[in-house]
VEXGU-847181 format. One record per residue: residue number from 1; residue in three letters; chain; x, y, z of N, C-alpha, C, O in turn. Coordinates in Angstrom, 1 decimal. Example, Ala and Ser with C-alpha at 12.3 -4.5 7.8 and 13.67 -1.06 7.14 Angstrom:
# VEXGU-847181
 num residu chaine    npx    npy    npz   capx   capy   capz    cpx    cpy    cpz    opx    opy    opz
   1    ALA      A   13.2   -5.7    7.8   12.3   -4.5    7.8   13.2   -3.3    7.8   14.2   -3.3    8.5
   2    SER      A   12.8   -2.2    7.1   13.7   -1.1    7.1   12.9    0.0    7.9   13.4    1.1    8.0
***
This chain:
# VEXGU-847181
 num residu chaine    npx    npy    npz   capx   capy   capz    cpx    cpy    cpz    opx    opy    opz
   1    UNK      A   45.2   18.5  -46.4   44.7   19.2  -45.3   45.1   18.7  -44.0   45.4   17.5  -43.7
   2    UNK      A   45.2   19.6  -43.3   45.8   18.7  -41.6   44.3   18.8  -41.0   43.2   19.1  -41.3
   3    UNK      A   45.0   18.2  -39.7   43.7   17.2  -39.2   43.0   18.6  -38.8   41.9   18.8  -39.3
   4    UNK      A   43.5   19.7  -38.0   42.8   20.6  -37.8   42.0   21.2  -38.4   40.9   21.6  -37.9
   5    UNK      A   42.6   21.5  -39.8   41.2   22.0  -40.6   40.1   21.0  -41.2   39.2   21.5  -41.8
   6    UNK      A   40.3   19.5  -41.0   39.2   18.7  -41.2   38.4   19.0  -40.1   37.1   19.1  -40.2
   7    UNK      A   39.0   19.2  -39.0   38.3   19.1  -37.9   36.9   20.7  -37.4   36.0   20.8  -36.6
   8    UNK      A   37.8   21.8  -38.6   36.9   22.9  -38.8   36.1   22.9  -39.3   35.0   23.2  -38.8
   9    UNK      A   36.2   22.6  -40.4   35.4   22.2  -41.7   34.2   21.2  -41.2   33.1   21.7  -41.5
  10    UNK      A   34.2   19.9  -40.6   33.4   19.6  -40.0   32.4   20.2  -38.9   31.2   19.8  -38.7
  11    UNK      A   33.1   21.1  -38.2   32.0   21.6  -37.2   31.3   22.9  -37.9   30.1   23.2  -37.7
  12    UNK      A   32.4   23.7  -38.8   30.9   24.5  -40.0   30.3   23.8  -40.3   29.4   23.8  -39.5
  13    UNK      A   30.2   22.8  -41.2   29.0   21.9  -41.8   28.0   21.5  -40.7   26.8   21.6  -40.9
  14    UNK      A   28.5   21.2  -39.9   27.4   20.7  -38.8   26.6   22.1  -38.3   25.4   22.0  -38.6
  15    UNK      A   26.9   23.1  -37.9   26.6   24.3  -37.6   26.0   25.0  -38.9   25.3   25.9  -38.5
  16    UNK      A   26.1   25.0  -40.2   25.6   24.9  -41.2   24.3   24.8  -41.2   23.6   25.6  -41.7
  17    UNK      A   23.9   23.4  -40.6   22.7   22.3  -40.8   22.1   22.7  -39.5   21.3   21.9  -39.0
  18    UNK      A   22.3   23.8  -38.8   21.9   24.1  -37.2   21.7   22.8  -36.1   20.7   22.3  -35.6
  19    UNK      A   22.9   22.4  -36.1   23.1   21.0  -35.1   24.1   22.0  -34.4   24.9   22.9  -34.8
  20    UNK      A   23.5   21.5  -33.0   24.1   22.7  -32.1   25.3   21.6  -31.6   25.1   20.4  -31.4
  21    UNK      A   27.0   22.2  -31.4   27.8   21.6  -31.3   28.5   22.0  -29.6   29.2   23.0  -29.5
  22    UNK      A   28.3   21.3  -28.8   28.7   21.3  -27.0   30.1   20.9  -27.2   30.4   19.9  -27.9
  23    UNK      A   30.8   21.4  -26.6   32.3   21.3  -26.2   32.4   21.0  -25.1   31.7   21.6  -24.3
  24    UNK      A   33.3   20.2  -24.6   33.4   19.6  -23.0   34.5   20.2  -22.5   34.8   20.0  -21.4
***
């Protein structure tokens, strides 16, 4: 997997679990 889709995959899961994710 490249880093970008780790890096997707991580923010569904978090968003999954309703942890609200802020972008700067």
């Amino acid at each position: 997997m490249s880093r970008e889709e780790i890096l997707h995959n991580l923010l569904k899961m978090l968003k999954e679990q309703g942890i609200e994710v802020k972008k700067e």
